[in-house]
C-alpha positions in Angstrom: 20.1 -6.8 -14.3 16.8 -6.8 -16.8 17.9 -9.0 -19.9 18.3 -7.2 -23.6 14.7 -7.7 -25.1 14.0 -7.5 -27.9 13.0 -5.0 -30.5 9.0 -6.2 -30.4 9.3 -6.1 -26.5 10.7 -3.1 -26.2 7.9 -1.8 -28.4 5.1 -3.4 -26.2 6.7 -1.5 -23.1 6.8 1.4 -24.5 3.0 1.2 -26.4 1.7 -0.5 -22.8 3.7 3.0 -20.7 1.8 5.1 -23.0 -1.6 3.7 -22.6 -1.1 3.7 -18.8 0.2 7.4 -18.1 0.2 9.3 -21.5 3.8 9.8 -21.4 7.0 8.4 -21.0 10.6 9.5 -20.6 13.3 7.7 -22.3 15.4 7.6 -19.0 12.5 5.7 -17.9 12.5 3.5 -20.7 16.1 2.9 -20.3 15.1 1.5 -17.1 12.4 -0.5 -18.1 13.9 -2.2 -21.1 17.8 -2.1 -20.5 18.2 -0.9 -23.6 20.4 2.1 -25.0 19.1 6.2 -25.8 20.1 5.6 -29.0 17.7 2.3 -29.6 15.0 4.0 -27.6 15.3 7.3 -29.5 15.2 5.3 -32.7 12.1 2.6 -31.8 9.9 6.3 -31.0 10.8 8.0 -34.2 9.3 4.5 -36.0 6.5 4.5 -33.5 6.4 8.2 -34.3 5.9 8.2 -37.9 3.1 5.1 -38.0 1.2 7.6 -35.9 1.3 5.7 -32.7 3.0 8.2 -30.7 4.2 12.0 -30.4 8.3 12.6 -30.4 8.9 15.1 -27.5 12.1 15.8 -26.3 13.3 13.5 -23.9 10.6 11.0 -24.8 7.1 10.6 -26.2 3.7 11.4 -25.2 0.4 10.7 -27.0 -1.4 13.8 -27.5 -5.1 14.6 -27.7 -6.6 12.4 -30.6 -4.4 9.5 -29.7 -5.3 9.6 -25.9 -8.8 9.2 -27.5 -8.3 6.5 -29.9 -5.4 4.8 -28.4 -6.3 4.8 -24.6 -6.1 1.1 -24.7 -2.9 -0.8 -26.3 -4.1 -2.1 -30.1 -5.7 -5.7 -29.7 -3.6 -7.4 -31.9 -0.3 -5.6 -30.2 -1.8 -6.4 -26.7 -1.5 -9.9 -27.4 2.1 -10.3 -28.0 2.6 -8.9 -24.2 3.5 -10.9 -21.7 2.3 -14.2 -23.9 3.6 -16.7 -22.0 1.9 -15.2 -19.0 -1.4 -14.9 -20.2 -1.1 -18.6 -21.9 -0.5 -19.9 -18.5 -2.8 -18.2 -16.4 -5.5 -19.5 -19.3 -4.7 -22.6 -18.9 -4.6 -22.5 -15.0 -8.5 -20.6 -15.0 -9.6 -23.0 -17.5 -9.3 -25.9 -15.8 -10.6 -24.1 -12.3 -13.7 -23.4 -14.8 -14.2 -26.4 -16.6 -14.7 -28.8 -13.5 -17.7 -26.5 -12.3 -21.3 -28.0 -13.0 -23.1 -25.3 -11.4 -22.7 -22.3 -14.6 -25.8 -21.3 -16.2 -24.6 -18.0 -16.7 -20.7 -16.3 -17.2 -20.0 -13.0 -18.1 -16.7 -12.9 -20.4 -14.3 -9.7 -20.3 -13.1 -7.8 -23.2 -9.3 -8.7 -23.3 -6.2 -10.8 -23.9 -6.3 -12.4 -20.9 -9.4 -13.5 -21.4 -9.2 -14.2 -25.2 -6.6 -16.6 -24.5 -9.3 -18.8 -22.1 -12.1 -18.7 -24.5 -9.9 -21.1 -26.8 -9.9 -23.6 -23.7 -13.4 -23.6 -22.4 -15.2 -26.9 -22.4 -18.2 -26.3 -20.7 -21.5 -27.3 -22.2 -25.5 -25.5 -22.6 -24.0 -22.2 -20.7 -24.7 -18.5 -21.6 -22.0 -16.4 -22.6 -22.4 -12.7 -22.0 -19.7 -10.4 -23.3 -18.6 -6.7 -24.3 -15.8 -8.5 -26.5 -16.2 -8.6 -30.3 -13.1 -10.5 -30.2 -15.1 -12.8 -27.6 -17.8 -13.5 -29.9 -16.8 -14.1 -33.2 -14.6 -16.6 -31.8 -17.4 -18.9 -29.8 -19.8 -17.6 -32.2 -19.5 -21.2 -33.8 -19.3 -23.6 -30.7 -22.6 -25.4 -30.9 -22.6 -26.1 -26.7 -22.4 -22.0 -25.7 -25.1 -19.4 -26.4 -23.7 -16.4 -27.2 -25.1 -12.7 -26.0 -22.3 -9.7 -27.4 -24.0 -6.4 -25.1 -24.5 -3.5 -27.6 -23.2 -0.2 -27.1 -20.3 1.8 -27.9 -17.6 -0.1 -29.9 -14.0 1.4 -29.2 -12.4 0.6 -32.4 -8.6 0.2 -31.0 -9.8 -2.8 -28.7 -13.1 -3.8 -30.5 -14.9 -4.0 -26.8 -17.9 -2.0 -26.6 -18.8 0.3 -23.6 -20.5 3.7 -22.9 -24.2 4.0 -22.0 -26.3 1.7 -24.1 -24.4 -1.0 -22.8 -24.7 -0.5 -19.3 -28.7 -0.6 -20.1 -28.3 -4.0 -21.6 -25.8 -5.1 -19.3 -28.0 -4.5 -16.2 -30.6 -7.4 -18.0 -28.4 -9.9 -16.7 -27.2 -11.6 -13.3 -23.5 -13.8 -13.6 -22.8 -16.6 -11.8 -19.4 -16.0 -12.7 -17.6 -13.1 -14.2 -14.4 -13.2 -15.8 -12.3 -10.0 -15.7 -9.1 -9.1 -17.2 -7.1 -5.8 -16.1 -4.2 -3.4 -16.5 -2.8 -2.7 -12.8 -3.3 -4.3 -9.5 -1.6 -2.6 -6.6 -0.4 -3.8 -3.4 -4.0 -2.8 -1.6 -5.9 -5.1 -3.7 -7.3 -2.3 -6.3 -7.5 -3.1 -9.7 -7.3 -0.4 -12.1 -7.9 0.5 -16.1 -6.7 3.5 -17.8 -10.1 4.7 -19.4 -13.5 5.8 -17.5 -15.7 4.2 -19.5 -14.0 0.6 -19.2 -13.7 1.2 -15.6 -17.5 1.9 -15.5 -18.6 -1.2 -17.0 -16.5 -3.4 -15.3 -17.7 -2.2 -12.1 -21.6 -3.1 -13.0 -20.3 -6.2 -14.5 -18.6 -7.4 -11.8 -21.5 -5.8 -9.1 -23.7 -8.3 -11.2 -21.6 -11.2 -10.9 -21.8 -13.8 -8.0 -18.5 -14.7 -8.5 -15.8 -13.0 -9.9 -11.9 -14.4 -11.3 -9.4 -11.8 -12.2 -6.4 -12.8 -14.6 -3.5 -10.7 -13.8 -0.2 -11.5 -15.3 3.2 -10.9 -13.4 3.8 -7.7 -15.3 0.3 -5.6 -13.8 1.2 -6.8 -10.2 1.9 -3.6 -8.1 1.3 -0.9 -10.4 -1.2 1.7 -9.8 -2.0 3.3 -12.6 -5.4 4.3 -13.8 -8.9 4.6 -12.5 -10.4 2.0 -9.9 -12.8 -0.5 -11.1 -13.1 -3.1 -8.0 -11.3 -3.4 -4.9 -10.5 -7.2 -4.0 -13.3 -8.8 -1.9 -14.4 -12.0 -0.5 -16.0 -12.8 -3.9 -12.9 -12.4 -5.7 -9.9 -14.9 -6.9 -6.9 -14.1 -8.7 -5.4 -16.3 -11.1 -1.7 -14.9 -11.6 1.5 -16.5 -12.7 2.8 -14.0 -10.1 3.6 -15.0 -6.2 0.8 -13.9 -3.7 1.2 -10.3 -2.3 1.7 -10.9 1.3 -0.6 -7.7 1.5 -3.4 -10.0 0.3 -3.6 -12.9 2.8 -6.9 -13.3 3.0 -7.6 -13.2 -0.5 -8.2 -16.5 -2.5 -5.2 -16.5 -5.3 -4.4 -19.1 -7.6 -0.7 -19.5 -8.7 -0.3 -20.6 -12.6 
């Protein structure tokens, strides 16, 4: 039986449902979270009225302008998710990154995942490229990394920056490693984001990196929502605190 969460996780799953399908039931949610109608019912009236979310009957939905706007989970709400997770796996790909002498160039992600391995980064005269605001202004003051933020678009719920203009500045660089960051992975190896534009410019990103390690915390393993943005190959590792899918023998996956 799924253990009582609490009232902040119970908010993450239902925030993290939204921003992968664009509606949820509260049978569903029951599920999910173990937790009553009546404690459901009342965490989406809340969620309701800050504007987060539409109260339908039988659940919630976002509707138009949210979809837009709130596509991706809110940085700061995205963080709390799954923290232990993403703390380990941080640790874990940090020191699978640090021991390399061969970086000149790494291509940084836009999310928590990859937030969380910034902070534990010792590598010295490297280039980091990112789409991350978040990214930047944090290594913005280490001496030993040059930083490059690609221009472009800035989506203001996740302060990453996508869209057009930076896919022309992203295709000025070549990786020698890229570090990625995603919602789903299914059991066929396909990793997935819920918003076009992300999707897009992780896929040139990740085309224009030699070398590419996905953080994946246990709660993305085996879903399928969303739109594909790379399909596993032999360039690929995983660094999970989940166990290895079976379906992915082949595949080069580092247990946190």
């Amino acid at each position: 039986m799924i253990k009582k969460l609490l009232k902040q996780e119970r908010i993450d799953i239902i925030l993290k449902q939204l921003a992968l399908n664009g509606a949820i039931t509260t049978k569903k949610l029951m599920f999910l979270t173990n937790a009553s109608e009546s404690t459901l019912r009342a965490d989406i009236v809340e969620l309701d009225k800050k504007g987060l979310l539409k109260k339908v009957h039988g659940g919630a939905c976002l509707e138009k302008q949210q979809i837009q706007n709130n596509v991706d989970i809110l940085f700061e709400s995205r963080t709390k998710l799954q923290k232990d997770s993403k703390l380990k796996i941080a640790k874990k790909a940090s020191i699978e990154i640090n021991k390399k002498t061969n970086l000149t160039t790494i291509f940084i992600d836009s999310g928590t995942s990859t937030y969380e391995l910034i902070k534990l980064i010792t590598l010295k005269n490297i280039i980091v490229v990112t789409n991350s605001l978040n990214v930047a202004d944090y290594l913005k003051n280490n001496n030993d990394i040059k930083v490059i933020l690609i221009g472009g678009e800035i989506k203001n719920k996740t302060s990453n920056i996508v869209g057009s203009i930076a896919l022309d500045n992203l295709n000025l660089f070549t990786f020698d490693l890229g570090i990625f960051g995603t919602n789903t992975l299914n059991n066929n190896g396909s990793f997935k984001t819920p918003e076009i534009n992300e999707a897009i410019f992780k896929k040139t990103a990740i085309a224009k990196s030699k070398h590419v390690y996905l953080l994946v915390d246990k709660s993305k393993v085996g879903l399928n929502q969303g739109i594909e943005f790379h399909k596993i190959d032999q360039k690929t590792t995983i660094i999970s605190d989940a166990e290895k899918n079976p379906n992915l023998d082949n595949i080069k996956w580092i247990k946190a």
